[in-house]
N, C-alpha and C positions, 0 to 999 in steps of 0.2 A: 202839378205843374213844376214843383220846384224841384221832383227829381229828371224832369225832360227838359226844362230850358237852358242846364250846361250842354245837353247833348245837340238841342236846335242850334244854339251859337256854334259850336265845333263844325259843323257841317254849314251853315248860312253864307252868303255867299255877300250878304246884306243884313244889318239890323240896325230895325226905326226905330226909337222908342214913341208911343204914341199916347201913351199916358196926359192927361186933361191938355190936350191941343191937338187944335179945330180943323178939322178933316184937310180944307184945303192948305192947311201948311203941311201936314203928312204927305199930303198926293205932290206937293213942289219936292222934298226933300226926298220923295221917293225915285221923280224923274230924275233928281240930280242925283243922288245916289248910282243910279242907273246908266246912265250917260257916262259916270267916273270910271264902271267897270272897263277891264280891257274886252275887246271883244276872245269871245270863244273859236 
């Protein structure tokens, strides 16, 4: 993983970190993440 996750970032369009918290704060941060994009 540690030599793919510089290349995940470089291309992501988004990143959560989701490390010890609890699903439903990922799935809020994810909408709002999402909603920030500009549309395509």
């Amino acid at each position: 993983m540690a030599i793919r996750d510089p290349l995940y970032r470089e291309i992501a369009d988004v990143v959560i970190e989701t490390d010890e918290r609890p699903p439903r704060m990922v799935v809020l941060e994810i909408i709002e993440r999402l909603e920030a994009l500009a549309p395509r």
